[in-house]
N, C-alpha and C positions, 0 to 999 in steps of 0.2 A: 623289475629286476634289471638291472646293468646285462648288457649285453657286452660279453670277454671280450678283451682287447680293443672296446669300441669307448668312446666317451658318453655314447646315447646311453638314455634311460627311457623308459615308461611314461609317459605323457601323464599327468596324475589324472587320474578319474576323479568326475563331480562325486563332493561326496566327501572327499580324503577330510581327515580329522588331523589338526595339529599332531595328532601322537603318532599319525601313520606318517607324517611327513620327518616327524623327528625321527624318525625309526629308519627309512630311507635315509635321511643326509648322513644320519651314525653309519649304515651301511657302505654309504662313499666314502667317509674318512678311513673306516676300518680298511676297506681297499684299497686309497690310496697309501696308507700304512704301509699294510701288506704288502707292496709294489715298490714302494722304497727300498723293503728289508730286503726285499728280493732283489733287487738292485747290487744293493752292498753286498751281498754273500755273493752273486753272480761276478763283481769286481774282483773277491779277495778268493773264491774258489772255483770260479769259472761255473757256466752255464749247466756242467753237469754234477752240481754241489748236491747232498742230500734234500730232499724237501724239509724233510724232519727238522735241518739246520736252518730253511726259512724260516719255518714255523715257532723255529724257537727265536730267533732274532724278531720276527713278528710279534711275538709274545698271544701265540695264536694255536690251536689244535691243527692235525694233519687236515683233517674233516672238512675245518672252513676253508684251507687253500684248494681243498679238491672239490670242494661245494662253488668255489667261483672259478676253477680252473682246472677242468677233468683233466687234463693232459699236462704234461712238461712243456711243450709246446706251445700251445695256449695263457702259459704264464711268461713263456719267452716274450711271445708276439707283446702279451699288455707289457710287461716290464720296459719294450723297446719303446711302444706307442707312449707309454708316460714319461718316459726320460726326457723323449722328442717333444713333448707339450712343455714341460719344465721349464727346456732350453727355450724355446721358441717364446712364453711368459715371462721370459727373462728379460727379454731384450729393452722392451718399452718401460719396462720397471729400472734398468740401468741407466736408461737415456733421459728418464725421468730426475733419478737422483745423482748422477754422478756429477762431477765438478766440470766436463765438457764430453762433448759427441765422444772424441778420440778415446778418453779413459774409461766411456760405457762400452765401446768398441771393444776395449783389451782386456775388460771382466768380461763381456759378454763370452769373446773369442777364448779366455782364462776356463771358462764354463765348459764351452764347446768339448775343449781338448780334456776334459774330466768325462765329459759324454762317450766320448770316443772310447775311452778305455772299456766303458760296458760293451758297447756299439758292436769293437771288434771280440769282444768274447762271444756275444751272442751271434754274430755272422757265422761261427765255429757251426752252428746249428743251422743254418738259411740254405737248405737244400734246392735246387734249383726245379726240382719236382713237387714240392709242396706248395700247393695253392695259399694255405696259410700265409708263406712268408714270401707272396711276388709280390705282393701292392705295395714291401718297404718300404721300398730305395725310393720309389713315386709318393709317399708320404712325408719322408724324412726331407725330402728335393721342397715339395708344394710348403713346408710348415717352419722350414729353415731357410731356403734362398731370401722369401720378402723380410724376413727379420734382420739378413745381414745389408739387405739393401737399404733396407729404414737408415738400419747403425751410416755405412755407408755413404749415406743422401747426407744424412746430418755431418757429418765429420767434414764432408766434403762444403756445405752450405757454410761452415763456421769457418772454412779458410785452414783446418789441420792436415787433409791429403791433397793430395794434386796428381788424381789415379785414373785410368779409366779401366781402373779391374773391375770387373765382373765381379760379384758375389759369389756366385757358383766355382769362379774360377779360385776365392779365396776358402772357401768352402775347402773343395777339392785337393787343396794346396798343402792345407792346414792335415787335413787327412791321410795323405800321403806320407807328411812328415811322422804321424804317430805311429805308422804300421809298425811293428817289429819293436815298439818300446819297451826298453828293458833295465835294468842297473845303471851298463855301461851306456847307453844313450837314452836321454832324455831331451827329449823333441821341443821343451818351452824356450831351451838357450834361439835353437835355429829360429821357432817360430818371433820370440823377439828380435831379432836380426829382422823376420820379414816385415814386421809390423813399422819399426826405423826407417823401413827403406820406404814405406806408405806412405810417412810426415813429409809435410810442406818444408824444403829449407827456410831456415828464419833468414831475416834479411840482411844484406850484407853491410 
């Protein structure tokens, strides 16, 4: 069984039969479904949306959200942990395919600020008393600073910034700019300004 909000599973015991295993990896996709859906209802109705409305964007009974996630809480926490793996899977998959460092940087960074809009609904819920939700900010830090350093290393190796920003400090930055996003401000105009100010002048 998957253990809530964690990426671990069950070590397969000697023994497992092709069928027990196809039956497990169905059970991680179905989760991972599930944790999507629950994502996008969490974006467009906030953290405290019906379950029911999961379950129906899931394409899924009430039964099996509360069969892997007895509590509201417990779906917050996995919804946040998988958003944060997403992003974090992103990064060497951009730096892999894009046309240079700089332009895996500003999808990846383009990604980031879609992350955030969950991020900050579900922070609505991150009581500073619940043991569930203190290892966050310490998971989101350990599983997103090395990926913006990677982007970072490389942009800077190819000759496209000439920075000595911090990750953490662009991290943080980018952050800041999203809080309070609304109609009237949209945080991508500012954030490309900051990204402009990153690049190398070309040469004179």
């Amino acid at each position: 069984m998957l253990r809530i909000g964690t990426e671990e599973a069950a070590v397969p015991a000697a023994g497992d039969t092709g069928r027990t295993r196809g039956r497990r990896a169905d059970a991680v996709r179905n989760q991972q479904a599930l944790l999507a859906a629950a994502a996008e209802v969490f974006v467009e109705a906030g953290v405290d949306a019906p379950i029911r409305q999961i379950a129906a964007r899931a394409g899924v009974g009430l039964g099996t959200i509360y069969r892997h996630f007895p509590t509201r809480a417990d779906l917050v926490v996995a919804v946040f942990r998988h958003q944060v793996e997403e992003c974090a899977e992103a990064g060497p998959r951009l730096l892999a395919a894009a046309d240079s460092p700089f332009a895996a940087l500003r999808a990846w960074l383009d990604g980031f600020v879609d992350f955030l809009v969950t991020k900050h609904g579900l922070a609505t819920t991150m009581q500073p008393d619940s043991s569930g939700f203190a290892a966050l900010h310490g998971y989101f830090v350990d599983r997103l600073v090395p990926v913006c350093r990677q982007l970072l290393d490389a942009c800077a190796a190819a000759g496209e910034i000439d920075t000595d920003l911090a990750p953490y400090e662009l991290l943080r930055g980018i952050g800041n700019l999203c809080i309070g996003a609304d109609d009237r401000y949209q945080p991508r105009r500012l954030i490309d300004l900051l990204l402009r100010g990153l690049r190398t002048p070309p040469p004179a």
